[in-house]
C-alpha positions as CSV (number, residue, x, y, z in Angstrom):
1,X,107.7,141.1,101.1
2,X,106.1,140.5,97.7
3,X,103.0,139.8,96.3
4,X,101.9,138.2,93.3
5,X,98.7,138.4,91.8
6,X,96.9,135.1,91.2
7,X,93.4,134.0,90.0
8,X,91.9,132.3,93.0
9,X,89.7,128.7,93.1
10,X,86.7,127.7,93.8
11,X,87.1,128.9,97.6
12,X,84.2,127.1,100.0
13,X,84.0,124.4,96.9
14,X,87.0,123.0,97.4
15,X,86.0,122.7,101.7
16,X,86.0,118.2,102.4
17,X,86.4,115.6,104.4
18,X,90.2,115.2,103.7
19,X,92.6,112.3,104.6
20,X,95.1,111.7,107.0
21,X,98.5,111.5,105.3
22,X,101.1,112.4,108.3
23,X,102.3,109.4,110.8
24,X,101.3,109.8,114.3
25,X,103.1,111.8,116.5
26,X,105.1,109.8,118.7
27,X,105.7,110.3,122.6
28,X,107.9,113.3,123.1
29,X,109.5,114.6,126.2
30,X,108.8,118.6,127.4
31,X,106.5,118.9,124.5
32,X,105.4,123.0,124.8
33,X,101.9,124.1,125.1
34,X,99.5,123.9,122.0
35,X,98.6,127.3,123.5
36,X,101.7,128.9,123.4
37,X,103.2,131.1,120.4
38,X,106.1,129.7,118.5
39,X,109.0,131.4,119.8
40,X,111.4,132.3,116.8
41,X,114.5,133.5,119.4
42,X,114.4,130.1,120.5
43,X,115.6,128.6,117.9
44,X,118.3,129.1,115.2
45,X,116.3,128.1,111.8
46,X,112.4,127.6,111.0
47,X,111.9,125.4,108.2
48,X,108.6,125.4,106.4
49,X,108.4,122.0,104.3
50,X,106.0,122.9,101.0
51,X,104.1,120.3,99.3
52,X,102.7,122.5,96.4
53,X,99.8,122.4,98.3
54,X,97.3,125.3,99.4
55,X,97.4,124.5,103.1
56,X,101.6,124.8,102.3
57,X,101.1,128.4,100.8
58,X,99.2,129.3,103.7
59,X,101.9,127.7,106.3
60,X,104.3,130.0,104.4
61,X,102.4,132.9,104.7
62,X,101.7,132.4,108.3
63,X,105.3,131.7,109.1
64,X,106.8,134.6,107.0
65,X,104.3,137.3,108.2
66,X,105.2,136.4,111.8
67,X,109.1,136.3,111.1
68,X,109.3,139.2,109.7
69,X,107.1,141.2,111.9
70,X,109.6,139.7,115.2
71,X,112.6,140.8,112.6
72,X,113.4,137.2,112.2
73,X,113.0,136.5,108.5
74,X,116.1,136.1,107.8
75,X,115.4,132.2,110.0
76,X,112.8,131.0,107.7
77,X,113.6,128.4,104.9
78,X,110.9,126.5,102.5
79,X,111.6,123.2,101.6
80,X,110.3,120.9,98.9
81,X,111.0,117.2,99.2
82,X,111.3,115.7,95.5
83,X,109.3,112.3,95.5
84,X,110.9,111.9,92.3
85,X,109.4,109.3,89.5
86,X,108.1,106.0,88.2
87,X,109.7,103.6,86.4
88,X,108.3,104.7,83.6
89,X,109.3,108.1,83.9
90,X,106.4,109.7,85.7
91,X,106.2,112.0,88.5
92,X,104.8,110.7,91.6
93,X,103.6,114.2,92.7
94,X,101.7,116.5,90.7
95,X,103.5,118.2,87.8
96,X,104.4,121.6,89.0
97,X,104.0,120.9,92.8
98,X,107.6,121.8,93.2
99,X,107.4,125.2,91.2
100,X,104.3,126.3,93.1
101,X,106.4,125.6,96.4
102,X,109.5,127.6,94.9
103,X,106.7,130.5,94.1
104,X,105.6,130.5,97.7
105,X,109.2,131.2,99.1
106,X,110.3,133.8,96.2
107,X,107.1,135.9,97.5
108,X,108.5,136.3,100.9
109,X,112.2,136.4,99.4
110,X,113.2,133.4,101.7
111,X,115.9,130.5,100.4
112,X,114.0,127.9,98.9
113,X,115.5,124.0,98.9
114,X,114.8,121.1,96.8
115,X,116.3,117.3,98.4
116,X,114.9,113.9,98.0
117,X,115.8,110.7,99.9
118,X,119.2,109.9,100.0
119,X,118.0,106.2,100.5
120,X,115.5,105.5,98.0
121,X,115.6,106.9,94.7
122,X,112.0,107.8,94.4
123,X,108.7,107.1,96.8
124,X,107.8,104.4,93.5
125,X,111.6,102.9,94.2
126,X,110.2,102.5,98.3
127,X,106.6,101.3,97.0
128,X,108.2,98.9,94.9
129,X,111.0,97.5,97.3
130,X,108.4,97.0,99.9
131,X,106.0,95.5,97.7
132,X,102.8,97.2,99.1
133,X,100.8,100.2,99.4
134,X,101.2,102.8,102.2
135,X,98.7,102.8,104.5
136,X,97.1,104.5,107.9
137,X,99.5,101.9,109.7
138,X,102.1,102.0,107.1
139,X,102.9,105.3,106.0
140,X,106.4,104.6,105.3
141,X,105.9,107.0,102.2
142,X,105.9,110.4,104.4
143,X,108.1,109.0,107.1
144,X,110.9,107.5,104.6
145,X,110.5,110.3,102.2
146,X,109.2,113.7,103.6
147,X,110.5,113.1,107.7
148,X,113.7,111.8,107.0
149,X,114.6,113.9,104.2
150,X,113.2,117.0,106.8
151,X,115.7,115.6,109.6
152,X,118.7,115.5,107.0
153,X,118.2,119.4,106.3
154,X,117.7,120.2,109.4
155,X,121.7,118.7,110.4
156,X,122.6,120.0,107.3
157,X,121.5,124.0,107.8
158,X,122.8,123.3,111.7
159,X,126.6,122.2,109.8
160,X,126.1,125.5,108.0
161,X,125.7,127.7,110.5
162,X,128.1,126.3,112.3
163,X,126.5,126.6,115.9
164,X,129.2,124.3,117.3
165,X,126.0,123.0,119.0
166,X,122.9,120.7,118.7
167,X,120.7,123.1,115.9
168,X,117.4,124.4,117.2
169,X,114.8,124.1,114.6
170,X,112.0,125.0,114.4
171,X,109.6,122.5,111.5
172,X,106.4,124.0,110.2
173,X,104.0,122.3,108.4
174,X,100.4,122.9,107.1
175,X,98.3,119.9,108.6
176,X,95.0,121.3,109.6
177,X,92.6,120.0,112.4
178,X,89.8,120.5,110.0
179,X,90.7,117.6,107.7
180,X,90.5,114.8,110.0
181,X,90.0,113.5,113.7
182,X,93.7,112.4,114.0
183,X,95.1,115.8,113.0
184,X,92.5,117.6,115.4
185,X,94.6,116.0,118.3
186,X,98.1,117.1,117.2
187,X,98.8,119.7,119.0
188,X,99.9,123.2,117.3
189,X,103.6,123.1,118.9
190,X,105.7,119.8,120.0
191,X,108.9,118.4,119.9
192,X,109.4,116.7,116.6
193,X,110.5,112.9,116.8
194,X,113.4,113.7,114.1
195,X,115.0,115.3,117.8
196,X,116.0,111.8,118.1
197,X,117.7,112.0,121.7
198,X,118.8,116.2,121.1
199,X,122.5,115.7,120.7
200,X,121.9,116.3,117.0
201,X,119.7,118.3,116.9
202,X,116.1,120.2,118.8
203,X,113.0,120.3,116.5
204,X,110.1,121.8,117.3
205,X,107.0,121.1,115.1
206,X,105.1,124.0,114.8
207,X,101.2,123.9,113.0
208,X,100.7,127.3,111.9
209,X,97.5,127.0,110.4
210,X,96.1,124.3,112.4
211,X,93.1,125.7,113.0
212,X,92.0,127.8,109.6
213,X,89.3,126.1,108.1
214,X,89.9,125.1,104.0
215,X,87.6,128.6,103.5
216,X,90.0,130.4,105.5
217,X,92.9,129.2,104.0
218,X,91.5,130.1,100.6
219,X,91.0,133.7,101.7
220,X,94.4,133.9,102.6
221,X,95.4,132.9,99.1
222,X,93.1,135.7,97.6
223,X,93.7,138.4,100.2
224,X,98.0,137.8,99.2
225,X,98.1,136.8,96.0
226,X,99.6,133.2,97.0
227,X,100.5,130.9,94.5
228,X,98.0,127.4,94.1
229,X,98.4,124.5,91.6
230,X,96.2,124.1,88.7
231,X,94.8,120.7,89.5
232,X,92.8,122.7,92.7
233,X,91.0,124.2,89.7
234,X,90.1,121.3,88.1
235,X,88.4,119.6,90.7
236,X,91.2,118.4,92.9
237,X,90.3,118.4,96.4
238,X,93.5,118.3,98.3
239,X,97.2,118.1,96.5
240,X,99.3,114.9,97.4
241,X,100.6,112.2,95.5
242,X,98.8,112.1,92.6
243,X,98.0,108.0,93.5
244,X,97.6,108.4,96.9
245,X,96.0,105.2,98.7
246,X,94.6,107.5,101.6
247,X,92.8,110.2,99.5
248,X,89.0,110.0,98.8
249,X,88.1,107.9,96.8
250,X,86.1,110.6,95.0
251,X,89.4,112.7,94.4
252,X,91.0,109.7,93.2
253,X,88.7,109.5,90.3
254,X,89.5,112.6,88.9
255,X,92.7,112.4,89.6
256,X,92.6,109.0,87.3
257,X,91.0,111.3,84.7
258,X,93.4,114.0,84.8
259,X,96.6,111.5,84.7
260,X,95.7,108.3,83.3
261,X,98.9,107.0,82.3
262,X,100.4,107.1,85.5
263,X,97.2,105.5,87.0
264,X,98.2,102.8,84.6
265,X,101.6,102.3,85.4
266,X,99.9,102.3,89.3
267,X,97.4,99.7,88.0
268,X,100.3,97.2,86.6
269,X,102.2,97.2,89.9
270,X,99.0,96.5,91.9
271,X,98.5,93.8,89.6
272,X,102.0,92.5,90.3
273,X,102.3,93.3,93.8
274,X,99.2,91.2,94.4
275,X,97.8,94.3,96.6
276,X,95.3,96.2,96.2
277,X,95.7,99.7,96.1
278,X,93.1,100.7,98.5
279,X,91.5,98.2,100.8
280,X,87.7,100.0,99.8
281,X,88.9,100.0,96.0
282,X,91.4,98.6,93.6
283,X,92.9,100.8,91.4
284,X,91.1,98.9,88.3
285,X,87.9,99.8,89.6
286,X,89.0,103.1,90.5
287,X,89.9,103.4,86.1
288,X,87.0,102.5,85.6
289,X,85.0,105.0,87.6
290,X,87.1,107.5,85.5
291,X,86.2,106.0,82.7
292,X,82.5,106.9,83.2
């Protein structure tokens, strides 16, 4: 494996309250113990879904330095789900999310993947169809864009390896317990809901990096070299959407600052979804805070 050398952020800076953006885990059967180490001969693929985002490098890292020291590198994948763009032509994610996520997976020379929803034809085309926000108790955004793209590679890579069996996957992602309450709960392995009722496929979530604080996630990025977007040095907090309803309020500012046509384009559909944005702030106001 590779390194590349990159100029690290601002590492304890960057350390805040961050937002829950995942759905609840739902009630699974045989769920294995948080204590218990993944177990790569269990399963036939491990999947690493990459945002762009510096919890996502560190995921990679984690997963790719344990694969390869149990000889099992050759199982790990990274995949990127597009969230495509606005009417208007703008890109619901930050601009060079996905390149940062391709940059993480070239380091560890594993196959990198790019898919979007075969359903909608952006998260703005599920927004808008809808005609509201996403929300703590509507986060249709990850679940209808990020899960069930993440379930439809899964049964893809299974119908290429040609198993002539359910695929076992294994699905890591970098949510941290650090970043809220919710995500302190989840436990570091489970059976993923995407396992539906197994006679498609067996998907273990896995949370390698569960317990690294933002500091220690930040040292693993200087220590290896690992790629991290731009917009963490420019104040950014976290890497989402670049609109995201459940970021802080704070991070949504600059965001505004940093991409104020898009926060426009946002600002017309809240008008004409009759909506607001975020229930402690409309998207107006939130302009206008950048504005100052």
């Amino acid at each position: 494996m590779t390194k590349k050398s990159f100029t690290p952020p601002c590492g304890s800076g960057c350390a805040a309250t961050q937002m829950e953006l995942f759905p609840s885990a739902v009630a699974a059967p045989a769920a294995p113990e948080a204590s218990a180490e993944f177990d790569f001969d269990a399963h036939d693929v491990v999947i690493v879904g990459d945002s762009g985002g510096k919890d996502s490098g560190a995921a990679v890292h984690e997963v790719c330095t344990r694969a390869d020291s149990a000889g099992q590198l050759h199982k790990v994948r990274v995949l990127h789900c597009d969230l495509g763009t606005t009417e208007r032509g703008h890109l619901v994610e930050w601009p060079g999310a996905l390149e940062v996520a391709r940059a993480h997976a070239e380091q560890y020379g594993v196959p990198f993947a790019v898919r979007r929803s075969k359903r909608w034809g952006s998260l703005w085309a599920r927004i808008r169809d809808h005609g509201n926000w996403p929300g703590h108790f509507a986060r249709f955004c990850t679940s209808d864009t990020k899960t069930a793209v993440g379930r439809d590679y899964v049964g893809e890579v299974g119908a290429e390896l040609r198993l002539g069996r359910p695929v076992r996957a294994g699905y890591a992602m970098g949510m941290r317990a650090e970043e809220s309450k919710a995500r302190a709960k989840k436990p570091t392995l489970e059976r993923h809901r995407m396992s539906g009722k197994g006679t498609l496929r067996a998907v273990t979530t896995w949370l390698p990096v569960h317990q690294l604080t933002t500091e220690q996630v930040w040292e693993l990025h200087r220590e290896n070299g690992i790629a991290h977007h731009e917009a963490y040095d420019q104040g950014m907090r976290r890497l989402s959407c670049r609109a995201c309803p459940l970021a802080h309020t704070d991070d949504l500012v600059r965001s505004a600052q940093l991409n104020p046509e898009l926060f426009h384009e946002y600002a017309a559909a809240e008008a004409d979804m009759g909506h607001q944005f975020k229930k402690s702030i409309s998207l107006r106001e939130i302009i206008e805070r950048a504005r100052s």
